[in-house]
N, C-alpha and C positions, 0 to 999 in steps of 0.2 A: 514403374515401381511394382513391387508385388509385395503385399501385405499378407502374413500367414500364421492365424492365431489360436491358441488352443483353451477351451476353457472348462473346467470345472464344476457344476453345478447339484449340489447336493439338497432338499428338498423339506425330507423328513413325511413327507405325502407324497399319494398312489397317479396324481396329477399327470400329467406331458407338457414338456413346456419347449419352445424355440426362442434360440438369442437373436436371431438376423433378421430383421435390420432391428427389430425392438425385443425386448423380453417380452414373450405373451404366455398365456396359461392356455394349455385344451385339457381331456379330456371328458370322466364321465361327471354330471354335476354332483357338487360336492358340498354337504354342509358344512360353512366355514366354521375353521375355531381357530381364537387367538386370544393370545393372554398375555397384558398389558404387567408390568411387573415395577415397582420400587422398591429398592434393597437400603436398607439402613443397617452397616454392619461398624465396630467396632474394634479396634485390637490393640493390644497394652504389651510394651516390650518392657523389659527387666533386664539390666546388665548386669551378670554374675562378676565376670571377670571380663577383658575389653574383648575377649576372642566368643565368649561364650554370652548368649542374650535367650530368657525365659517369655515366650509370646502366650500370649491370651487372647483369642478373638471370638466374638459374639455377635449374633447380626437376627433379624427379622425381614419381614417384609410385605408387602401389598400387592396382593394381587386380584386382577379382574378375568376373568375366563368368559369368553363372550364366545358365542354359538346359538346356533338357527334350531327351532323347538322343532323336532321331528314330529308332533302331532300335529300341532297347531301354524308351523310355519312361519311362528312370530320371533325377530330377534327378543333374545332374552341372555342373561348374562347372572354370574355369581360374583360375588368381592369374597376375600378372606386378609385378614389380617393377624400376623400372629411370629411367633420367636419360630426361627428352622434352625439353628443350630450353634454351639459352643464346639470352639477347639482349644486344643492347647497343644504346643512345641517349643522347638528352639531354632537360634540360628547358630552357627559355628563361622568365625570368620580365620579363614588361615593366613599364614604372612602370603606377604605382595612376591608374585610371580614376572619379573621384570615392572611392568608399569601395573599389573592387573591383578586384582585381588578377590582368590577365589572364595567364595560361600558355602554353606551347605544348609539348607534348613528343613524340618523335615515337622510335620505335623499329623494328630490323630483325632477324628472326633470323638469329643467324649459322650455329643450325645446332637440327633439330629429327630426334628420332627417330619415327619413325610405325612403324604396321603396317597391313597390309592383308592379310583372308585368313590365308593362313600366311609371310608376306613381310614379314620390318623392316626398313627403311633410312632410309639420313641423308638427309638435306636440306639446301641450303644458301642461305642466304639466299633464302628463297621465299615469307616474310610479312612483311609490315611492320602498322605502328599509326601513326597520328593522334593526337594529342585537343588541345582547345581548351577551357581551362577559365577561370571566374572565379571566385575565391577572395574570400571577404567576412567580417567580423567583427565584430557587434553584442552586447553582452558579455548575458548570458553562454553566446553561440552564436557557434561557426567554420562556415561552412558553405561549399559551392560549387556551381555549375551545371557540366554539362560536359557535350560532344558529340564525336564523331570517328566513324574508321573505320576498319574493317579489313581489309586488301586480303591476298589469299590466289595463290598463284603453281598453275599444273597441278603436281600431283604424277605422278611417270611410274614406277609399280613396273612389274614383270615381265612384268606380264596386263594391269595395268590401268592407267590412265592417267585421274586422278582431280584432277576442281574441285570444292572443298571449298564455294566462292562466299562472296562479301564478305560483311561486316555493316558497318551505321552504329546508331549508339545515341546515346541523350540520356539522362543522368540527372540526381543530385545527390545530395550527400552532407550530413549535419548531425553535429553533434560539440556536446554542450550538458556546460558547463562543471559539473560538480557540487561539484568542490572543485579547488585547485591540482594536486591527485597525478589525480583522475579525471574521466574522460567518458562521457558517454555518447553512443554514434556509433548513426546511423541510416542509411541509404538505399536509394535505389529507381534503378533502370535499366529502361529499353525497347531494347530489342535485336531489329533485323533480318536475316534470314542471307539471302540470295538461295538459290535454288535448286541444288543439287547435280546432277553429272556424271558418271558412269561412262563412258569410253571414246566421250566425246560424246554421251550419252541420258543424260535427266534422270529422275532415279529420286527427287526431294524437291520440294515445294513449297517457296515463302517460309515460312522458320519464322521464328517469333514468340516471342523469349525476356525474360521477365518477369525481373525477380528484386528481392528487399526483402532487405533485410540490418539486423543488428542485433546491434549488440558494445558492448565497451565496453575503453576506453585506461586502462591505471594507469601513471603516470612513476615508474620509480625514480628516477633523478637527473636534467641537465639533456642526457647523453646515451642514454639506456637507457630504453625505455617497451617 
């Protein structure tokens, strides 16, 4: 047999790392940091008419940013809690393409809270989103393909003045019918960010963001899941 595999590995740190036979980390030692994150977000649709639907979404979140005291060497850590953003959009649903039925929905933030440093400020309208998707249903599976992009505006705090840089992604989502009340949902996304900006130097490569997901829907009634 001959086994021959290629792999990817994107990092986001200055680190060295080898896959064979285990993942392992080298390099120069490094003060860790990692930030532990819960997102509670929100979104309200509204049907104009069956093709055309009015979205609302709103969300906050919790975070802890844990890192090594470069004086003192002691772990030490921050929490914040607090609203990062409102948007608003639409969806557009067109008629069915043989079985599959394409979308369009397209969103703008009206307003996102950031920090940078020791600096938090609002935003307003300084990202938008795409997506283009095909929704399909072969019993007893709902599934859909979908692609877009996300276009990101300079942010201009105090000191800095900072591009986040776009991403375009491809996924698809599956949702397999287990009984009328449940589902069981699957999917996968490839996600690319272009490079980041500080004060016009580029301090990040193309990051490369994976992600698999795996849940599952229970309906209470025919408004409530």
């Amino acid at each position: 047999r001959s086994i021959t595999s290629f792999s990817l590995l994107s990092t986001g740190n200055a680190n060295s790392y080898s896959l064979y036979p285990n993942l392992s980390i080298g390099g120069d030692p490094t003060i860790w940091n990692d930030t532990k994150q819960g997102f509670l977000n929100q979104t309200f649709i509204y049907t104009i008419i069956p093709q055309f639907d009015i979205l609302v979404s709103g969300g906050g979140s919790y975070a802890r940013a844990e890192y090594t005291n470069f004086f003192t060497n002691e772990y030490s850590s921050k929490n914040r809690i607090g609203f990062d953003s409102l948007w608003l959009g639409f969806i557009y649903t067109a008629d069915s393409i043989a079985d599959l039925i394409p979308q369009l929905s397209f969103q703008t933030a009206i307003v996102q809270r950031e920090k940078a440093i020791n600096q938090t400020k609002n935003f307003y309208l300084k990202s938008q989103s795409l997506q283009v998707s095909l929704r399909g249903y072969s019993d007893p599976v709902v599934y859909s393909i979908y692609t877009g992009f996300a276009y990101n505006q300079v942010r201009q705090f105090k000191i800095f003045k900072i591009e986040y840089g776009n991403s375009i992604y491809v996924g698809g989502d599956l949702s397999i019918i287990l009984s009328p009340k449940i589902t069981l949902d699957l999917g996968a996304e490839q996600r690319f960010q272009t490079e980041q900006k500080i004060n016009g130097y580029q301090n990040s490569e193309l990051r490369s963001i994976p992600t698999l997901s795996l849940g599952s829907t229970y309906s209470i009634n025919a408004d409530t899941a």
